[in-house]
ZAMARGU-4260 file (C-alpha; in steps of 0.2 Angstrom, whole numbers, plus 5000, padded with zeros to 4 digits):
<rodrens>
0) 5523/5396/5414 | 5526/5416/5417 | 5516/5422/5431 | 5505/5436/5427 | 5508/5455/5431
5) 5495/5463/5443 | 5490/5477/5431 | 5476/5486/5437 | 5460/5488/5426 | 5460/5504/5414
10) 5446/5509/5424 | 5450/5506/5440 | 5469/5514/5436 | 5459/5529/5430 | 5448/5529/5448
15) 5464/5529/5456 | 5473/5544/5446 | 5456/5555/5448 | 5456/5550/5468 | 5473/5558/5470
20) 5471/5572/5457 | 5452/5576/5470 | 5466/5576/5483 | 5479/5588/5478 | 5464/5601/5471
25) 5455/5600/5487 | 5473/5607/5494 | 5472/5624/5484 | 5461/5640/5486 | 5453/5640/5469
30) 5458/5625/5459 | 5453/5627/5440 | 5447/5609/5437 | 5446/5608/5418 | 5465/5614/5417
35) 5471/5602/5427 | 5462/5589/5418 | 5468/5595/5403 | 5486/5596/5408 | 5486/5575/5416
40) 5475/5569/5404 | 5459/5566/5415 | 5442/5564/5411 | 5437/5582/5415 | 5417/5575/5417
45) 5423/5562/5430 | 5437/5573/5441 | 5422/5587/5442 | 5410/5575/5449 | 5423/5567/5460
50) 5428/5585/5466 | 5412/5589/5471 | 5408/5572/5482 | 5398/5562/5468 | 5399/5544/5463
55) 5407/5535/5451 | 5407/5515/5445 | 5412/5507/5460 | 5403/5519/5474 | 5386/5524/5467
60) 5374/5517/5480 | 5365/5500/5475 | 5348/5501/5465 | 5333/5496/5477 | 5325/5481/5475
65) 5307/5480/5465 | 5298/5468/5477 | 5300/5469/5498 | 5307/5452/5503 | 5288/5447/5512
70) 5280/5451/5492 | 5294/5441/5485 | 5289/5426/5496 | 5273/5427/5491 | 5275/5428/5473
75) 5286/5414/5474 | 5271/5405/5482 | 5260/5410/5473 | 5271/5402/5457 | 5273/5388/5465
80) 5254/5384/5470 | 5249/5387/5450 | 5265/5376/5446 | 5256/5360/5456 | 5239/5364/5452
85) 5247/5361/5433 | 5247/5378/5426 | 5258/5386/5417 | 5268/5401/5420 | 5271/5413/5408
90) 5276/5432/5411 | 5261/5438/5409 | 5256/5429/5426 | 5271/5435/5434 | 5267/5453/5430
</rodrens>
């Protein structure tokens, strides 16, 4: 059986390619950022947001969580007092 190749993702290829393209523009005085995207065949959106410092897939900061881990405990007691008493639980309760 042939081994597979180690191709990185298209996305993660293309997060790499704009990495380098945010260092070499950081290096001149006045980069024009859409003509060099243009000219390597980047995304022009995602180099600009990666030139000036913002976030893409795989660095963009983690959504916070609905429910504190103390209210998640007591939800989940609270489900699983109505469970024993012989209730049901439907979203409506959950909610």
């Amino acid at each position: 059986m042939a081994k597979k190749s180690r191709k990185l993702p298209v996305y993660d290829q293309s997060v790499t390619n704009i990495n380098k393209a945010v260092k070499y523009l950081k290096t001149l005085p006045n980069p024009s950022v859409r003509s060099y995207a243009e000219v390597n065949n980047l995304p022009y959106q995602r180099l600009l947001r990666a030139y000036k410092g913002g976030h893409n897939k795989k660095t963009r900061p983690k959504p916070k969580p609905l429910l504190t881990d103390d209210q998640e405990l007591a939800l989940k007691q609270f489900l699983d007092t109505i469970n024993d008493i012989g209730f049901g639980i439907h979203k409506d309760l959950v909610a």
